[in-house]
C-alpha positions in Angstrom: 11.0 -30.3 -20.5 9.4 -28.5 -23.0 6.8 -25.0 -22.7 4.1 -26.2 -24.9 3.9 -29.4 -22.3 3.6 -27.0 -19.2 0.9 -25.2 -21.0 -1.0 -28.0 -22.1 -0.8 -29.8 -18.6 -1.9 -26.2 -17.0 -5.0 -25.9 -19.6 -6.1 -29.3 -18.7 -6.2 -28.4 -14.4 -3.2 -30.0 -13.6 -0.4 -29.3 -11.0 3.0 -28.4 -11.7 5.7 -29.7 -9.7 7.9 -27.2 -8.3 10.7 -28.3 -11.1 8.8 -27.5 -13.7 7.3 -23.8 -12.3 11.0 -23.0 -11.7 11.6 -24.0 -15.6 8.9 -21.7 -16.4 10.1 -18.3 -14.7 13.5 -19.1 -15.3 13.4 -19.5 -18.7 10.9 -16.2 -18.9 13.4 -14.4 -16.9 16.1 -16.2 -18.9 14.0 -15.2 -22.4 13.8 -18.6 -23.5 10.8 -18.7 -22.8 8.9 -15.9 -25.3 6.0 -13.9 -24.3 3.3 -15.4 -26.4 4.0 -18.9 -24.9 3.6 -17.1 -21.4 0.3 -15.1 -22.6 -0.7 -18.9 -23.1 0.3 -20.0 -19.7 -1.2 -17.1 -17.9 -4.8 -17.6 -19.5 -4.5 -21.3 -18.2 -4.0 -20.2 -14.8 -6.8 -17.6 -14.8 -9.0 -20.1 -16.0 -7.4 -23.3 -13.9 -6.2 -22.1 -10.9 -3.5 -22.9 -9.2 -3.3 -25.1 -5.6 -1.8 -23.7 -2.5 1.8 -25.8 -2.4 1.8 -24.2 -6.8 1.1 -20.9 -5.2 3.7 -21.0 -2.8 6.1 -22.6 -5.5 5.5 -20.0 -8.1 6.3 -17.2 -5.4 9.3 -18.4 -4.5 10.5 -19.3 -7.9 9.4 -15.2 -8.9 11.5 -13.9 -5.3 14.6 -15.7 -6.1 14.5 -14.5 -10.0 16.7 -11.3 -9.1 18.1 -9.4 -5.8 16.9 -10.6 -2.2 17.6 -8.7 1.0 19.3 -10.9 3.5 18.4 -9.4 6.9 19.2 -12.5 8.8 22.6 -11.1 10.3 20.9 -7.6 11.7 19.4 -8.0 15.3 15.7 -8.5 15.7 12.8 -10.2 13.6 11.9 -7.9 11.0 8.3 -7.2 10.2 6.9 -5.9 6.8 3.4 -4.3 5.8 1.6 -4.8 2.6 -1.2 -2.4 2.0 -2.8 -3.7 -1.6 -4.0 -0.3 -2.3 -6.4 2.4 -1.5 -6.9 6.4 -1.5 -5.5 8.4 0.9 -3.7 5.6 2.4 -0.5 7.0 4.3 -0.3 4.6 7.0 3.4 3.6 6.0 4.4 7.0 7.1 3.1 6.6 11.0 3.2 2.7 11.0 6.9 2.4 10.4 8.3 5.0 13.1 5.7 3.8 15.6 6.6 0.0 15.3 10.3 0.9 15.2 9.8 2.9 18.5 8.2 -0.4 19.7 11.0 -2.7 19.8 10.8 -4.3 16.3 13.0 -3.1 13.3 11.3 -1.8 9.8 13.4 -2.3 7.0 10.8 -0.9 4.1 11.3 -0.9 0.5 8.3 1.4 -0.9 7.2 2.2 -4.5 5.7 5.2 -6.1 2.3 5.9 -7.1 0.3 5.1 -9.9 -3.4 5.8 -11.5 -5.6 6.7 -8.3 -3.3 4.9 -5.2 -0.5 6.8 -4.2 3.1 5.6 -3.4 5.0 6.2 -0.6 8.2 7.1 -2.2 6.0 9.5 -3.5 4.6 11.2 -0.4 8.3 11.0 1.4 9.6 12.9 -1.6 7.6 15.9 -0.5 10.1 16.2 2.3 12.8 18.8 1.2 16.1 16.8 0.6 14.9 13.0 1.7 16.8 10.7 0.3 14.8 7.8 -1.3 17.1 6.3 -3.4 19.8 4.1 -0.7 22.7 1.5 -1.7 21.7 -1.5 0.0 25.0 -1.3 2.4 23.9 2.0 3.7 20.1 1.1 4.3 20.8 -2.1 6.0 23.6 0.2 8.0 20.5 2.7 8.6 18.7 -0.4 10.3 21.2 -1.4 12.0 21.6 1.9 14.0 18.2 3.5 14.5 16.2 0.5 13.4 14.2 1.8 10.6 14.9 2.8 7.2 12.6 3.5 3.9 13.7 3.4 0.2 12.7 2.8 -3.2 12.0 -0.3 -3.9 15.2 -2.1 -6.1 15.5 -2.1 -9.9 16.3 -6.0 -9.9 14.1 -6.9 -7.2 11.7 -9.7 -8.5 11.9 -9.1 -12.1 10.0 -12.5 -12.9 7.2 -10.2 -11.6 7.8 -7.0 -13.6 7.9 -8.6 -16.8 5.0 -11.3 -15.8 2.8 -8.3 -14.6 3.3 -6.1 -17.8 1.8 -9.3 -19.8 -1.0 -9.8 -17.6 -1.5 -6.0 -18.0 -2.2 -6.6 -21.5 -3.4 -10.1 -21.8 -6.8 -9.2 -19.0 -5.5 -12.2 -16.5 -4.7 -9.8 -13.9 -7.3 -10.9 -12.0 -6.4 -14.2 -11.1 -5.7 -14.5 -7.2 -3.0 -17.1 -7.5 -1.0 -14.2 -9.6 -1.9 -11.7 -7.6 -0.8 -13.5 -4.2 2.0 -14.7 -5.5 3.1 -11.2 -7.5 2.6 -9.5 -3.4 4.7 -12.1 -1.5 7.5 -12.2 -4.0 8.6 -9.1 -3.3 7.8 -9.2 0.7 9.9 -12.5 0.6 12.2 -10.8 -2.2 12.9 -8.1 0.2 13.8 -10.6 3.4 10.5 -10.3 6.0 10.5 -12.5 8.5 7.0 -11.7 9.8 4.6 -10.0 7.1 1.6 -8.0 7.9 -0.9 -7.4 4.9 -3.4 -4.8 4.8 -6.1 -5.8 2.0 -8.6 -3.3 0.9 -12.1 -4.2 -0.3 -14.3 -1.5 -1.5 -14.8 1.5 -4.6 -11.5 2.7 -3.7 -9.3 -0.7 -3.6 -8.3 -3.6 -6.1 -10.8 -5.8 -4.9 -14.2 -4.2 -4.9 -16.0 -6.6 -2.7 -15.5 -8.2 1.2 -15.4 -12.0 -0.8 -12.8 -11.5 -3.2 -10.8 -9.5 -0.6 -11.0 -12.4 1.5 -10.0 -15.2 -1.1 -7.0 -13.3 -1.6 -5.7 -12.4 1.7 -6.2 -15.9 2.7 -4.2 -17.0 -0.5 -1.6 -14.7 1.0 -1.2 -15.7 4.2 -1.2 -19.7 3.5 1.8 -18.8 1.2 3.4 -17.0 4.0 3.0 -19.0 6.6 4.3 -22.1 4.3 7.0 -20.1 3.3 7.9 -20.0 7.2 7.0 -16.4 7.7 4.4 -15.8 9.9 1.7 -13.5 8.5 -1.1 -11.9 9.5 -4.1 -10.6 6.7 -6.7 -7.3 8.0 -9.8 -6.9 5.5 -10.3 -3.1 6.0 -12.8 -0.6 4.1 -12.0 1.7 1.4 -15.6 2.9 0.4 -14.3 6.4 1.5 -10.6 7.8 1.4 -8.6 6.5 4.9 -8.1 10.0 6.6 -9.1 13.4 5.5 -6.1 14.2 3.1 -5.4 12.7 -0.1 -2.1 13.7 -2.1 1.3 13.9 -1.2 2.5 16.3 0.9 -1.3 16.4 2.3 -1.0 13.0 3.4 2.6 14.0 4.7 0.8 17.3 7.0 -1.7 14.6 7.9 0.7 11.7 8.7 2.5 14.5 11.0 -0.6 15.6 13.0 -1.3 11.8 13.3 2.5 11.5 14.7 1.4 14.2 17.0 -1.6 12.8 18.7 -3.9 15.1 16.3 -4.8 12.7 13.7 -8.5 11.7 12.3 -9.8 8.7 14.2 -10.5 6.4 11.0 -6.6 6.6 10.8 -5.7 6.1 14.1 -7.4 3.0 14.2 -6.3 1.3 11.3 -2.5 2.3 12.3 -2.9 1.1 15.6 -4.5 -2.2 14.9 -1.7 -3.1 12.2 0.6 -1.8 14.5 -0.7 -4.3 16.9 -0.3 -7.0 14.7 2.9 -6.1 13.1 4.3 -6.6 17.2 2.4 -10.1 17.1 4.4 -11.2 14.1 7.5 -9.3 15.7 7.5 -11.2 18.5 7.2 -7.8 20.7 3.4 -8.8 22.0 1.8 -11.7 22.7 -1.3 -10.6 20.9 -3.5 -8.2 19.3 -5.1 -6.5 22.7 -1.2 -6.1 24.3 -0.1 -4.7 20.8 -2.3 -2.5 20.9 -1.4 -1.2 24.0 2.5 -0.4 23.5 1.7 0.9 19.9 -0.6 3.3 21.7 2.0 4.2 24.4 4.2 5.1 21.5 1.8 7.1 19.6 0.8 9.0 22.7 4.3 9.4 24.4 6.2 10.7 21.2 8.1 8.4 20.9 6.6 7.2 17.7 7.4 11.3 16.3 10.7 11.2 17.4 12.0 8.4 15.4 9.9 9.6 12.3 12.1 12.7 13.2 15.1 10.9 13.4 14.3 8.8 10.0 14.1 12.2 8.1 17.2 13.8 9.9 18.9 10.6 8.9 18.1 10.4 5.2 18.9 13.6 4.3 15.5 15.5 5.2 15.1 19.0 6.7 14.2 17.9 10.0 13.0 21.8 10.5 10.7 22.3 7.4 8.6 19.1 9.1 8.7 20.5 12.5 7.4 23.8 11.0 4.9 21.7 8.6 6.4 24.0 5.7 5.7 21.4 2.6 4.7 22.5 -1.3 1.2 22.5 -0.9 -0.1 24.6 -3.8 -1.3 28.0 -2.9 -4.4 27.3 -5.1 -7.2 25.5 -3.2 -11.0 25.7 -3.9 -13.8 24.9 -1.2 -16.5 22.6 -3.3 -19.8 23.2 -1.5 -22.9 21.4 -0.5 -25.4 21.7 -2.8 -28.2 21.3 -0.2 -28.6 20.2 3.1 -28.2 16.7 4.5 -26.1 13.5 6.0 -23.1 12.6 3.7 -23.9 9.0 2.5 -20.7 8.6 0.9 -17.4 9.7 -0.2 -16.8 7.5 -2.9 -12.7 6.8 -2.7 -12.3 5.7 -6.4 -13.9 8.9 -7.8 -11.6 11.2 -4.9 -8.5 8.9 -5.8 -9.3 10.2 -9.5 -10.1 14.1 -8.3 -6.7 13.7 -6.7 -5.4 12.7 -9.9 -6.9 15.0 -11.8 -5.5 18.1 -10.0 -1.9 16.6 -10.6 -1.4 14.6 -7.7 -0.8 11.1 -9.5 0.5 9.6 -13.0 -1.5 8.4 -15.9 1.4 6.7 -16.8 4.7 5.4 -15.1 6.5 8.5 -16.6 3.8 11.0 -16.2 4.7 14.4 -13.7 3.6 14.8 -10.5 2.7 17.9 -8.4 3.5 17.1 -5.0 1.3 19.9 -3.7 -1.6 19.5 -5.3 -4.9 16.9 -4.1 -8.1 17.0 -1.8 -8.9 17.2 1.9 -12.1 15.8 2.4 -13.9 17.4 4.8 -17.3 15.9 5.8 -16.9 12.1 5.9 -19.9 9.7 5.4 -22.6 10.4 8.8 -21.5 13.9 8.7 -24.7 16.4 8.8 -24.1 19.4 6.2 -25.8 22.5 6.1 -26.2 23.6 2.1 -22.9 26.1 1.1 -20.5 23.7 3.5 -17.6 22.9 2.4 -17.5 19.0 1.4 -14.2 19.1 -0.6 -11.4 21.5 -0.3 -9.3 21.2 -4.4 -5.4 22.2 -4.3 -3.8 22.5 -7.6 -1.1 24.7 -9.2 -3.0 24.9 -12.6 -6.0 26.2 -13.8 -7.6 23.6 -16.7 -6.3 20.7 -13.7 -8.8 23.5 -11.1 -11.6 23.3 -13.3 -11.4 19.5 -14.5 -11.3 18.8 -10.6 -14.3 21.1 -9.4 -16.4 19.4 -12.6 -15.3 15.9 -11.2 -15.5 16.5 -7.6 -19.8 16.8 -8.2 -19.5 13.1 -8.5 -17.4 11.9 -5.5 -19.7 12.6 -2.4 -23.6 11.6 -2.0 -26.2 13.3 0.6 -29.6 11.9 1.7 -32.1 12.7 4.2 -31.0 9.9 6.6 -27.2 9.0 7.6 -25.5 5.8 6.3 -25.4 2.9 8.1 -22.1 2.5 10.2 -19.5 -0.2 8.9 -16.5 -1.2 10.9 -13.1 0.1 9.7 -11.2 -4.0 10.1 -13.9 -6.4 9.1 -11.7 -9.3 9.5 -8.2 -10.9 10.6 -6.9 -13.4 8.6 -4.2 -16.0 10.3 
């Protein structure tokens, strides 16, 4: 079997056999395969496609190239979320307690933020002395006892995708939505779900910029799930405007916490509870969406969902106090950006508040770029808000003062007024099965 055949047979629309897409990332992984050769491959797909059984092949191949979790000898069918991306996005942080408190056990390896999404890793290292970082003995223990645990995602997990996504980084075929599926579920399968719940974002904000493509690739998703033999479940949710009010890490934390507490923005409620819902569906814990969303509710409501988010901090090493007292960095510099005149807010556009965020120190640039975990934006008017002219739209935190006045030039840009409000648009658009 040679390369230069695979990428010939590729070019001209053929399928590969699941032998020969196994020769390809192994010998990638392996470095028998070089990079120009894959650059070549790549293309082929972006231009050819791939069919659903290749899809499902090439994710499997790319999950078993390095470290899997086995979590088929702890108790319970565990459930993971996917969210592919989004601004202000800190569902991970109420999600996982409040499913945990349900019945069904999160086992949740996160990564850390980079350009304009943020990471959860990220937002949980704004907790004074949380532990991200677990051996893999000690985070299945973790499950095992209190039935939740979240950590950095593994070095060696899936790195057929890490070196496969840095080429496509640099070769523009990262938009192909057989890579893209199949780079998602590798590491859900990689990291031993048994049910998988995907949150896919459409809009300024999100990877996918329209309701279409967001479609196309959540249903690419689940049919490699579900032939995989997990059983998954795809929401096409909005990301026009940021998801909450707070955007940046220990923001999102203080917001997260207030959510926790029965005092969170509606737009986030919802889209927690109707994952939670489904992530109860795939666990087995509810017959369907309307019950889920009924005991995820119950948990919300009752505490119950706080208290394990309590007990996940005390456990890893946090200061169970200092998130009691909601004493987090948050810088001590914040600017109010006013109204300029008088009207309903049109928009908020996520992208340009993900970058605002940025900007003020809240994200990386780069992979090794700094972060300030204090510093980012609450947003507060939201699109059908009425604002009188001097209201505060925008409130800016950062700790430096070229990072303040960057911000306050961008923040101009990220929210629209008009004389008549917006038209409403639901939060979930669609379920995908």
């Amino acid at each position: 079997m040679r390369m230069v055949d695979l990428i010939e047979k590729k070019r001209d629309g053929k399928a590969l056999t699941r032998e020969e897409i196994r020769f390809i990332i192994d010998g990638y992984v392996g470095g028998e395969i070089k990079d120009y050769q894959m650059s070549a491959w790549a293309m082929a797909v972006f231009y050819q496609g791939m069919n659903a059984e290749e899809t499902a092949e090439l994710t499997l191949a790319m999950a078993e190239s390095g470290e899997q979790l086995d979590l088929s000898t702890l108790e319970g069918k565990f459930v993971d979320k996917h969210s592919t991306g989004g601004v202000g996005d800190k569902t991970t942080l109420i999600l996982a307690p409040m499913v945990a408190a349900c019945g069904v056990p999160v086992a949740k390896m996160s990564g850390r933020g980079l350009g304009h999404t943020g990471g959860t890793i990220d937002k949980l290292s704004s907790i004074p002395g949380f532990q991200v970082e677990l051996e893999r003995a000690s985070f299945l223990s973790q499950v095992e006892r209190i039935g939740l645990a979240v950590m950095s995602q593994s070095g060696n997990l899936v790195p057929a995708d890490k070196k496969l996504y840095a080429l496509r980084d640099v070769t523009a075929t990262v938009d192909s939505i057989p890579l893209i599926a199949s780079s998602i579920m590798s590491k859900k399968i990689a990291a031993g779900a048994q049910g998988i719940v995907l949150d896919v974002k459409y809009g300024s904000g999100a990877f996918m910029k329209d309701l279409n493509a967001a479609r196309t690739l959540a249903e690419a998703m689940v049919q490699i799930g579900n032939s995989l033999g997990r059983r998954t479940v795809a929401l096409l949710s909005d990301m026009e405007q940021p998801l909450g009010r707070a955007v940046g890490n220990s923001l999102e934390v203080l917001e997260a916490i207030d959510t926790l507490q029965g005092q969170g923005p509606a737009d986030l409620v919802e889209v927690c509870l109707e994952l939670g819902a489904w992530m109860l569906v795939a666990g087995e814990k509810a017959p369907n969406a309307a019950a889920g969303i009924e005991v995820v509710r119950e948990a919300l409501e009752s505490g119950a969902a706080w208290e394990k988010f309590l007990e996940l901090v005390k456990v890893q090493g946090g200061d169970v106090q200092a998130v009691q007292e909601k004493r987090l960095a948050v810088s001590a510099e914040r600017v109010p950006f006013p109204a300029p005149q008088a009207g309903y807010v049109q928009k908020v556009d996520a992208r340009t508040v993900g970058n605002l965020a940025m900007v003020l120190g809240a994200g990386r640039e780069t992979k090794e770029s700094a972060i300030d975990l204090g510093a980012g934006v609450i947003v507060r008017k939201k699109a059908g808000k009425w604002v009188e002219a001097g209201e505060t739209l925008l409130e800016l935190y950062s700790a430096d003062e070229k990072k303040m006045a960057a911000g306050l030039s961008l923040a101009r840009e990220a929210v629209t007024l008009g004389a008549e409000p917006p038209e409403h648009k639901p939060l979930i658009a669609e379920v995908i099965l």
